[in-house]
C-alpha positions as CSV (number, residue, x, y, z in Angstrom):
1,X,28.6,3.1,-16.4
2,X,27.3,0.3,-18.1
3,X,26.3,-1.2,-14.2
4,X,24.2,0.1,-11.9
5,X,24.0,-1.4,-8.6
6,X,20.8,-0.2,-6.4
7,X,19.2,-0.9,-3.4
8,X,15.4,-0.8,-2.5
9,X,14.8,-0.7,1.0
10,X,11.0,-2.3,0.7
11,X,8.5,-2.0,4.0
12,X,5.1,-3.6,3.8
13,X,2.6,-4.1,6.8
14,X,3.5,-7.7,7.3
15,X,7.6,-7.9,5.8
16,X,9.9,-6.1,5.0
17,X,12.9,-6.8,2.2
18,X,16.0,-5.3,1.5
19,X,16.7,-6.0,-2.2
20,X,19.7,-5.7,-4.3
21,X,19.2,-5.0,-7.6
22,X,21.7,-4.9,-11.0
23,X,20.6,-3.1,-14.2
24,X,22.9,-3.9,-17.3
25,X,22.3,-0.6,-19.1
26,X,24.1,-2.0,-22.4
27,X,21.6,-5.2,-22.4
28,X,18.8,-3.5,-20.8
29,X,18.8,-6.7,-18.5
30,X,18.3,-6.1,-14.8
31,X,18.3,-8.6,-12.1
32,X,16.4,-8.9,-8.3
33,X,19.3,-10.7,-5.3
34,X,17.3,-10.7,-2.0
35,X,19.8,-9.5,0.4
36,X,17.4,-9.7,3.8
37,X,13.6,-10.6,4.5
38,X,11.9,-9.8,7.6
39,X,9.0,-10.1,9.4
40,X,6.7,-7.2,10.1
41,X,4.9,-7.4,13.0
42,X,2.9,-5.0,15.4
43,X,3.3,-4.6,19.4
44,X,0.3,-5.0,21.1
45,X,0.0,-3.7,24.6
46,X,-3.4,-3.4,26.4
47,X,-5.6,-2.1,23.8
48,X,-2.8,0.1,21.6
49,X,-0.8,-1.1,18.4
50,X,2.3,-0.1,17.6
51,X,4.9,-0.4,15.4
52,X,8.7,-1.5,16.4
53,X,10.4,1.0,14.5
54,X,13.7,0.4,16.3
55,X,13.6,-3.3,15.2
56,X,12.9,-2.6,11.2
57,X,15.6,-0.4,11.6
58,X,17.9,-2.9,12.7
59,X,16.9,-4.8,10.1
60,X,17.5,-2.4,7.4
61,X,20.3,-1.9,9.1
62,X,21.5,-5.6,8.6
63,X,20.8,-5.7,5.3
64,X,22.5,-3.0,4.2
65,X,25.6,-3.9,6.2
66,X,25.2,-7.3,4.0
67,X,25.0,-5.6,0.7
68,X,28.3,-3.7,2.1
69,X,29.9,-6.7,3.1
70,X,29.7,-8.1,-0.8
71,X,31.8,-5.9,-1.8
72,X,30.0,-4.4,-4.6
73,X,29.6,-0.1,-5.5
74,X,26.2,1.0,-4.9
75,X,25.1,3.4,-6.6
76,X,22.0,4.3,-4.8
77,X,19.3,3.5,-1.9
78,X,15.5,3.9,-2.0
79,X,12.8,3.2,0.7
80,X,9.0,2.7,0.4
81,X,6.6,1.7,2.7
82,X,2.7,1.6,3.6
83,X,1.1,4.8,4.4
84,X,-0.8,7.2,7.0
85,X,1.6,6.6,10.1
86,X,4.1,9.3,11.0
87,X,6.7,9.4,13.7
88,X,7.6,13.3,15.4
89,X,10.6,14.2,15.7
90,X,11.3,16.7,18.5
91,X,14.3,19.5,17.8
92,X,17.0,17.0,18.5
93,X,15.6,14.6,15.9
94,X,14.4,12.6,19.2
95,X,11.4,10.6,18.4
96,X,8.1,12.1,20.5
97,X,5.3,9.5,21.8
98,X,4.8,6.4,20.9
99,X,4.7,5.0,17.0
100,X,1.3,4.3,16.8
101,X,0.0,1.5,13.6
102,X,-3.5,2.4,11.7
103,X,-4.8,-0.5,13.2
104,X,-4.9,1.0,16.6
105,X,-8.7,1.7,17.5
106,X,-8.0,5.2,18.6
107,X,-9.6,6.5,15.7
108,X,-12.7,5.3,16.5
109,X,-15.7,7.4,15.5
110,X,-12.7,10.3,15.2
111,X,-13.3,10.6,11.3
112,X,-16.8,11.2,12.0
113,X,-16.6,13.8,13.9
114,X,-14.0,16.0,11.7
115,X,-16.9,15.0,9.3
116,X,-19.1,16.5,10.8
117,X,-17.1,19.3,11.7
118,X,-15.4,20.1,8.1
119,X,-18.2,18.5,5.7
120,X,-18.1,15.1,4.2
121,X,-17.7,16.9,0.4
122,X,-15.7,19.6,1.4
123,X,-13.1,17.1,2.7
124,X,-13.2,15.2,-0.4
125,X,-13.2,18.0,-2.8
126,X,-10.1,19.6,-1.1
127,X,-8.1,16.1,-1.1
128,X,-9.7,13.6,-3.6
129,X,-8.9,10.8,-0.7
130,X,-11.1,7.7,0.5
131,X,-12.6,8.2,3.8
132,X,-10.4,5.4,5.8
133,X,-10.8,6.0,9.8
134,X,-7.1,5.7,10.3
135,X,-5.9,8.2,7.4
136,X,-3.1,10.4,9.0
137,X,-6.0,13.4,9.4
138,X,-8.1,11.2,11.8
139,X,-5.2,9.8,13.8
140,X,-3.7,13.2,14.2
141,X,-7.0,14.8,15.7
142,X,-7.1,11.5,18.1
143,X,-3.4,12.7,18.8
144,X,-4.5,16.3,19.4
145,X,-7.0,15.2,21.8
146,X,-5.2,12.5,23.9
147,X,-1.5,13.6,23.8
148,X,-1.3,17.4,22.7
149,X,2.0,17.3,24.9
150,X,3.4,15.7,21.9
151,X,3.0,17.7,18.8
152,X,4.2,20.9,21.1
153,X,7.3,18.9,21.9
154,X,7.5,17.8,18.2
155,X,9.4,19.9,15.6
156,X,9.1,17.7,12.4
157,X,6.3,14.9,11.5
158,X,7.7,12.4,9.2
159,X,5.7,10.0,7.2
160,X,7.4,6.0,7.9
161,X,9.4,6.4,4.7
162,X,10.9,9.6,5.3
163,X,11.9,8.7,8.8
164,X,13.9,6.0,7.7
165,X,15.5,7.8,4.9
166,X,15.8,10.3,8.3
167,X,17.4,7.4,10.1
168,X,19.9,7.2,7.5
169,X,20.7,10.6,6.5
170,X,20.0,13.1,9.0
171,X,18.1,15.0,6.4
172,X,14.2,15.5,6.6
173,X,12.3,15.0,3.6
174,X,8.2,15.1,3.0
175,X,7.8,12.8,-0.1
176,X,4.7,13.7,-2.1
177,X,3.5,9.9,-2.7
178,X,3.1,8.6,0.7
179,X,1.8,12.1,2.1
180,X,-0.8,12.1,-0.5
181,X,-2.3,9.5,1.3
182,X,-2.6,11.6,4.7
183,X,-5.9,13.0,3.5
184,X,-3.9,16.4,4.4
185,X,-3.0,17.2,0.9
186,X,-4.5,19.7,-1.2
187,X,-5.4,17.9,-4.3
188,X,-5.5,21.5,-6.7
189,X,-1.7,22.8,-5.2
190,X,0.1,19.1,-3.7
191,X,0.9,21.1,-0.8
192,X,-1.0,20.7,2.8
193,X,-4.3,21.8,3.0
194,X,-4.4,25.1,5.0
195,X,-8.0,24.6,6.7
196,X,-7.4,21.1,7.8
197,X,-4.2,22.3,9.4
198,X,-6.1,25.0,11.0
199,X,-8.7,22.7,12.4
200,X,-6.2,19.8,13.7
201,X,-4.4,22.9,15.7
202,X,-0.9,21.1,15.3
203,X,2.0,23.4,15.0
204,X,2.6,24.2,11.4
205,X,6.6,23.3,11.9
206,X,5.9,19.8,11.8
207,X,4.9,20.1,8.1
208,X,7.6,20.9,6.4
209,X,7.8,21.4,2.3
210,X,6.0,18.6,0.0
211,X,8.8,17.6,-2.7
212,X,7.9,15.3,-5.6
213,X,9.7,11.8,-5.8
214,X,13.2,12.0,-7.7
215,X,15.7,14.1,-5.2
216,X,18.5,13.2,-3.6
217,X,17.4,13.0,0.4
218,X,21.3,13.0,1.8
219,X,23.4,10.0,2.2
220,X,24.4,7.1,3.9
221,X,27.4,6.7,5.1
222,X,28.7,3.1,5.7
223,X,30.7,1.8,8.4
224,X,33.5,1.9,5.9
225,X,33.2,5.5,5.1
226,X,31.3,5.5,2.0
227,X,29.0,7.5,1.3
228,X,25.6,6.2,-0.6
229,X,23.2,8.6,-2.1
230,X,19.3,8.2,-0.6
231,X,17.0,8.9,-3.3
232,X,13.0,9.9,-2.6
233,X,11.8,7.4,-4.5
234,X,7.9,7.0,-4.9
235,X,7.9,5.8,-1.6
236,X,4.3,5.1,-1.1
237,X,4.6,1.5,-1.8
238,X,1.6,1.2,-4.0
239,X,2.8,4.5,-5.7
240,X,6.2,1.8,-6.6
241,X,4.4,-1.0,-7.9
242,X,2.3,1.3,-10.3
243,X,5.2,2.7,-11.5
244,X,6.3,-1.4,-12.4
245,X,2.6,-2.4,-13.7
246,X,2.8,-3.3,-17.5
247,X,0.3,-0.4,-18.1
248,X,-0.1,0.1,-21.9
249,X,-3.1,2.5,-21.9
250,X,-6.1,3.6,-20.9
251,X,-7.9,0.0,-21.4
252,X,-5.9,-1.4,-18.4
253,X,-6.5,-1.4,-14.2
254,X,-4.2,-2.6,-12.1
255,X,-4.8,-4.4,-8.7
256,X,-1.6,-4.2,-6.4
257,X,-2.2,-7.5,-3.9
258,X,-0.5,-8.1,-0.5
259,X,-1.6,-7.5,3.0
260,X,-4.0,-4.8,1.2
261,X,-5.6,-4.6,-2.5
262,X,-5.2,-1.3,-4.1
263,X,-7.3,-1.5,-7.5
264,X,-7.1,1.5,-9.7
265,X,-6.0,3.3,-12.8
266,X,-3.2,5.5,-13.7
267,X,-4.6,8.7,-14.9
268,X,-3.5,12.4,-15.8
269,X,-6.2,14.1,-13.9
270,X,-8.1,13.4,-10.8
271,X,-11.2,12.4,-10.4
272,X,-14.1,14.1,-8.1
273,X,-16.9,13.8,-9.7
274,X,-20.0,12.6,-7.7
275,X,-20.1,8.9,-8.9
276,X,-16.6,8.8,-7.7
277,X,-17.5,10.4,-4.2
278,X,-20.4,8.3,-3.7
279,X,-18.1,5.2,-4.5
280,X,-15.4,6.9,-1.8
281,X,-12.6,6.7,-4.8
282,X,-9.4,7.9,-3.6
283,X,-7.2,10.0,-6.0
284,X,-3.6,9.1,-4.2
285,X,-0.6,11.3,-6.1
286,X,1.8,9.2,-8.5
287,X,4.5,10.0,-10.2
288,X,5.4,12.9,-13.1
289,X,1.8,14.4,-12.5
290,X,-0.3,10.9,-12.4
291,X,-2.7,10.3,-9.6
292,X,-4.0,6.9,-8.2
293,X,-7.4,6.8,-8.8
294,X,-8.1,3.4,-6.5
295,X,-9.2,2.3,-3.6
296,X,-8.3,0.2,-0.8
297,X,-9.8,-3.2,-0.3
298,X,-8.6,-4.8,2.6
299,X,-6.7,-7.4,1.1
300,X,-5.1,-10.7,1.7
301,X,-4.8,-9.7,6.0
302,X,-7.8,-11.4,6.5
303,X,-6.3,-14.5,5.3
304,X,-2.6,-13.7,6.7
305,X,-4.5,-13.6,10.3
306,X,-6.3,-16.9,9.5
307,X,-3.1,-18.3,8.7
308,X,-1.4,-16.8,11.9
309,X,-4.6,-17.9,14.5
310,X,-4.3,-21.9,13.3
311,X,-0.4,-21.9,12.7
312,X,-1.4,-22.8,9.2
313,X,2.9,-24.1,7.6
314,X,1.6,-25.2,3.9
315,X,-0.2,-22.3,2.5
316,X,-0.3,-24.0,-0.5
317,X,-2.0,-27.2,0.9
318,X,-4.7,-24.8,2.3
319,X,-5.2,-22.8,-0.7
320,X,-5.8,-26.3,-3.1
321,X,-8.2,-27.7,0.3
322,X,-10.2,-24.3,-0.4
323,X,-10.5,-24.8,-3.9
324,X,-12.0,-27.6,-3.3
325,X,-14.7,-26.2,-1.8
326,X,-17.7,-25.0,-4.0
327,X,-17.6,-21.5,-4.5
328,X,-19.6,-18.4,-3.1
329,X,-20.6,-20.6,-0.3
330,X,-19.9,-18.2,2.7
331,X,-19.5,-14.5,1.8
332,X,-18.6,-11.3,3.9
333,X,-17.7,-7.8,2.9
334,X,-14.0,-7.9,3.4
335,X,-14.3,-4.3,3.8
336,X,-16.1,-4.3,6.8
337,X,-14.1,-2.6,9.9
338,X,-14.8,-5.5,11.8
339,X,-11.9,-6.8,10.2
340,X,-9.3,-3.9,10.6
341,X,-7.5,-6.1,13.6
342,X,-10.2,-8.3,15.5
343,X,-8.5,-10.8,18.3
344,X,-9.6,-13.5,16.7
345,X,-10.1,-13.5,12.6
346,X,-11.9,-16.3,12.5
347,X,-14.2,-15.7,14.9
348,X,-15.2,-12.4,13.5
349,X,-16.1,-13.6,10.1
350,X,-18.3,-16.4,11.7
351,X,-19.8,-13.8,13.2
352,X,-20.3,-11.4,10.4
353,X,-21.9,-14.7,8.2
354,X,-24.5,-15.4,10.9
355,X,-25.1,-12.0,11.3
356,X,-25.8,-11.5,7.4
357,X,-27.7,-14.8,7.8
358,X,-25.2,-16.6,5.0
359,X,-23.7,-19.9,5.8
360,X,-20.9,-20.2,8.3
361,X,-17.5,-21.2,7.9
362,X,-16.3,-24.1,10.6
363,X,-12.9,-25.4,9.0
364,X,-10.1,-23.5,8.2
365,X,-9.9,-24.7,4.1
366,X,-13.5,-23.4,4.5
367,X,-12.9,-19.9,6.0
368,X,-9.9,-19.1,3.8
369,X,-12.4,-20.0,0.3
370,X,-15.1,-17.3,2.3
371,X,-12.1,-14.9,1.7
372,X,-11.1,-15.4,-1.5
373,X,-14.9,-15.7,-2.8
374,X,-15.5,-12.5,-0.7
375,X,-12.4,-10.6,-2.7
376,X,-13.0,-11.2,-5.5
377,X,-16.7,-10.2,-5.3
378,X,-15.5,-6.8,-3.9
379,X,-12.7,-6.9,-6.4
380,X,-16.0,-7.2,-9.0
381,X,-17.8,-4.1,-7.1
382,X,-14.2,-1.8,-7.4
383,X,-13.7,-3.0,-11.0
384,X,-17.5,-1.6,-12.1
385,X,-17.1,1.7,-10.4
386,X,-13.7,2.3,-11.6
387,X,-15.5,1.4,-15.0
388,X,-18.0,3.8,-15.0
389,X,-15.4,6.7,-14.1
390,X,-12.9,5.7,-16.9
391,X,-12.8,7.4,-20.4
392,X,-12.4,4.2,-22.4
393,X,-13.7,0.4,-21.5
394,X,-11.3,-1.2,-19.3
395,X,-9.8,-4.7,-21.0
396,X,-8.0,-6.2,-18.7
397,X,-6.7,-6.2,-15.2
398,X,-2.7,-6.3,-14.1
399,X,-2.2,-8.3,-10.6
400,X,1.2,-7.2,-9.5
401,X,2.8,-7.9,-5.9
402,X,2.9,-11.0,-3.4
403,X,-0.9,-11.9,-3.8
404,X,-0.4,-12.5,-7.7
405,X,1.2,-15.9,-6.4
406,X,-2.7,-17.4,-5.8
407,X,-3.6,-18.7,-8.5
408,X,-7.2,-19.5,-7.1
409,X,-7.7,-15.9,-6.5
410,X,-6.2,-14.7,-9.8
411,X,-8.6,-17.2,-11.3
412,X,-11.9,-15.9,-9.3
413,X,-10.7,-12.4,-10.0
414,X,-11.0,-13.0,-13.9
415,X,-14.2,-14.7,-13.4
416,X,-15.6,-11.8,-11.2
417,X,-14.4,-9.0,-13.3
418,X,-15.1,-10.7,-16.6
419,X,-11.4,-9.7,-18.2
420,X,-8.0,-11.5,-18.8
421,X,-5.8,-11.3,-15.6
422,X,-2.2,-10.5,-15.7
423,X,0.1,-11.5,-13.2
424,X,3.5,-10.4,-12.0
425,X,6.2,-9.0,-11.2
426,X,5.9,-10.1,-7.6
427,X,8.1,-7.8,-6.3
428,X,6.4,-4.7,-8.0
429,X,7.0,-2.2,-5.5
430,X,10.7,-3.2,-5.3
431,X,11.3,-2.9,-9.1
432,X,9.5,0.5,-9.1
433,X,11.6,1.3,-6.1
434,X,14.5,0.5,-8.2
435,X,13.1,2.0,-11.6
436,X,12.9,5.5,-9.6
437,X,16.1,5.8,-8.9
438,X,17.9,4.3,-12.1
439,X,15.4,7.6,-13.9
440,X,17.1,9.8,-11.0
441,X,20.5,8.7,-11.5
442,X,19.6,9.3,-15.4
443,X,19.9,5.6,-15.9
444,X,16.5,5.1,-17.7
445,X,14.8,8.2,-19.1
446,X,11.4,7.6,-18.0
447,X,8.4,5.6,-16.7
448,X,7.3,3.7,-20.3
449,X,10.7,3.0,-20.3
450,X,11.5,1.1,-17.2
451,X,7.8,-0.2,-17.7
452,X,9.1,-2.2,-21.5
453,X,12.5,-2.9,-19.6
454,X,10.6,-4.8,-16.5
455,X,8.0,-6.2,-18.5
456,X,10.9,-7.8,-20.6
457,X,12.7,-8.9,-17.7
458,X,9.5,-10.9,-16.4
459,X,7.3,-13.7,-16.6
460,X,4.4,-12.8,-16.7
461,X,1.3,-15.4,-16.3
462,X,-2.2,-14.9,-17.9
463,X,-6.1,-16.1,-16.4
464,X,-8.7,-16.2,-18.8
465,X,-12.3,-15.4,-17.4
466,X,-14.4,-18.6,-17.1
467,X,-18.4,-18.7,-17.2
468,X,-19.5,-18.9,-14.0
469,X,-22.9,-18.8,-12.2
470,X,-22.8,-15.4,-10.7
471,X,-26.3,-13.7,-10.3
472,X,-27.3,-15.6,-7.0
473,X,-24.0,-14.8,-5.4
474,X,-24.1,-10.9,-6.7
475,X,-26.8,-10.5,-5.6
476,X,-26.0,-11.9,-2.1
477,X,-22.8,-9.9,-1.9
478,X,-24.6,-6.8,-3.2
479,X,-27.2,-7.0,-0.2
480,X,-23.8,-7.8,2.4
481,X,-22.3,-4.8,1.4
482,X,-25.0,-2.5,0.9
């Protein structure tokens, strides 16, 4: 065929998209139609978050009916998402309990304790994963301990991804990406880690069989009759947009900007060593035997909530009103959990600047610049580390996703990290979505591949580093985050 039709199914914490795309194979030339957008948004009731599973379904659901609707043959559907929240299943295929998000505070002081209990170092040694207090280990020992009822009613524990594909196909499937990111996974044999298992006491039939990206799940069969081919793509969606990051070599890091910032390298072999557990580097699995050696900054959610809390419509107005400001006035560790999901943004990083005795913000140009100067400082501190664990000196940076739209950030990130800034694709984790499954459909034969063939079907936009004043501010940010 010398057209392939796809479809990537792409979840983030804040949207979700369901995008159509077409791949000339003759011309190498493939093209992005947005079929749907949506809106991501969590259920708050008392002091729990959730997530409305039911209506991103829906909304997949939509979108794919619209794709249907146009009349064209696709060839194939993929799905990624964020990471570290599962839905059970109970023998029926029933969901169990409620669909807890990350950003629920029932992990409190949780990861702690299985420290504690396990070993800070044998933990990381077995998994190679950041400590985060709402990886899928913690949550499930909060689970264990509040609602047991649950995992003995359960039968399978899918991963978001995999329950949609679920949703869709009535198959289960454990996709290695996303569960990498569980802090379950055993980083020597990709399968689950028998002594954490042991400890959480969860019945081991919820875990079923680890499978690398690049199978056929089942299929979706469309209203018409049609059935569509569901393909495990790297559904972790930072595990996508790697896979679409114009990585050349060795020289290169990426930084994968949205809600969160994921800042790593693409490497053959893990890394454990005891700069790299000091620095709580997280080795998250990619694809064809590479690992993700990042880790998670928290991103472009404090702004989103900024945004949210003063109904902000122009973004862009408030981004060039920040600019304006002079920079590396008020700084916080974006980091900080603090920030996970305080009931007022705002608030909490006035707090955390008087608290750290630095300047506060009052107006809202002013508390989004404290952001961005506070990124790209930690973007900085992450760009060092993942310096001094890489075998060659790292040249440049690639900015891929929604985030590489701010050009004020881009520019501070340059300035911060001392290296030329790439930016683009935006929709990274879509096109790596879609790259997945043209390699699985034997489309495009492998990751340098579809990395030339997106590269050439992109703009991609370039910040050179600028000399700025930055001891004083270092050195401010240093003693913040210390």
């Amino acid at each position: 065929m010398n057209i392939r039709h796809v479809v990537a199914i792409d979840l983030g914490a804040s949207s979700g998209r369901v995008m159509l795309a077409c791949y000339d194979v003759h011309n190498k030339k493939l093209s992005l139609d947005e079929i749907h957008r949506f809106t991501n948004h969590l259920i708050t009731e008392g002091d729990h978050c959730y997530w409305d599973l039911d209506d991103l379904e829906t909304q997949i659901r939509i979108g794919l009916h619209h794709v249907e609707q146009s009349g064209i043959h696709i060839d194939s559907i993929g799905i990624d998402t964020w990471g570290v929240d599962y839905v059970l299943l109970d023998r029926d295929g029933a969901t169990v309990g409620r669909n807890f998000s990350y950003r629920d505070n029932r992990t409190q002081g949780v990861m702690e304790q299985v420290q504690t209990d396990l070993g800070v170092q044998n933990i990381y040694q077995k998994t190679g994963i950041q400590f985060l207090p709402f990886n899928t280990l913690y949550q499930l020992k909060s689970l264990q301990q509040s609602h047991p009822q649950w995992l003995e009613q359960a039968h399978h524990l899918l991963l978001i991804p995999d329950y949609f594909a679920y949703r869709l196909t009535g198959q289960i499937n454990h996709e290695y990406t996303n569960i990498s990111t569980s802090q379950m996974v055993n980083l020597e044999t990709s399968d689950w880690d028998d002594e954490l298992v042991e400890y959480l006491q969860i019945p081991r039939r919820l875990l079923g069989e680890i499978k690398q990206p690049g199978n056929i799940i089942g299929h979706w069969q469309t209203p018409k009759g049609k059935k569509i081919p569901v393909i495990a793509v790297a559904s972790h969606d930072t595990a996508s947009a790697v896979i679409a990051a114009p990585i050349t070599d060795s020289h290169s890091a990426y930084l994968s900007s949205g809600t969160w910032s994921l800042m790593g390298l693409e490497r053959t072999t893990p890394c454990t060593c005891e700069y790299a557990f000091a620095a709580n580097i997280t080795n998250e699995g990619g694809v064809n035997g590479h690992y993700r050696v990042l880790k998670n900054i928290m991103g472009l959610w404090l702004f989103q909530r900024i945004c949210l809390e003063h109904d902000v419509q122009d973004i862009c107005s408030l981004i060039a009103s920040a600019e304006a400001i002079p920079a590396f006035t008020y700084l916080i560790n974006p980091n900080d959990n603090r920030f996970l999901n305080p009931e007022s943004m705002s608030q909490a990083i006035k707090e955390a600047c008087q608290e750290n005795q630095q300047p506060v913000p009052n107006t809202i140009a002013e508390l989004a610049r404290c952001v961005f100067d506070s990124l790209a400082l930690l973007y900085r501190q992450v760009f060092l580390e993942l310096q001094q664990i890489n075998h060659a000196p790292l040249q440049q940076l690639h900015i891929v996703g929604g985030g590489s739209q701010n050009a004020l950030l881009n520019q501070l990130c340059a300035n911060t990290c001392g290296v030329p800034v790439s930016t683009g694709p935006i929709e990274a984790s879509t096109l790596g979505n879609i790259g997945y499954q043209l390699i699985a459909l034997n489309t495009i034969p492998d990751v340098p591949t579809l990395r030339t063939i997106i590269a050439e079907n992109t703009e991609l936009c370039w910040f050179q580093p600028q000399s700025i004043a930055l001891d004083e501010p270092w050195k401010r940010f240093k003693t913040i985050t210390a």
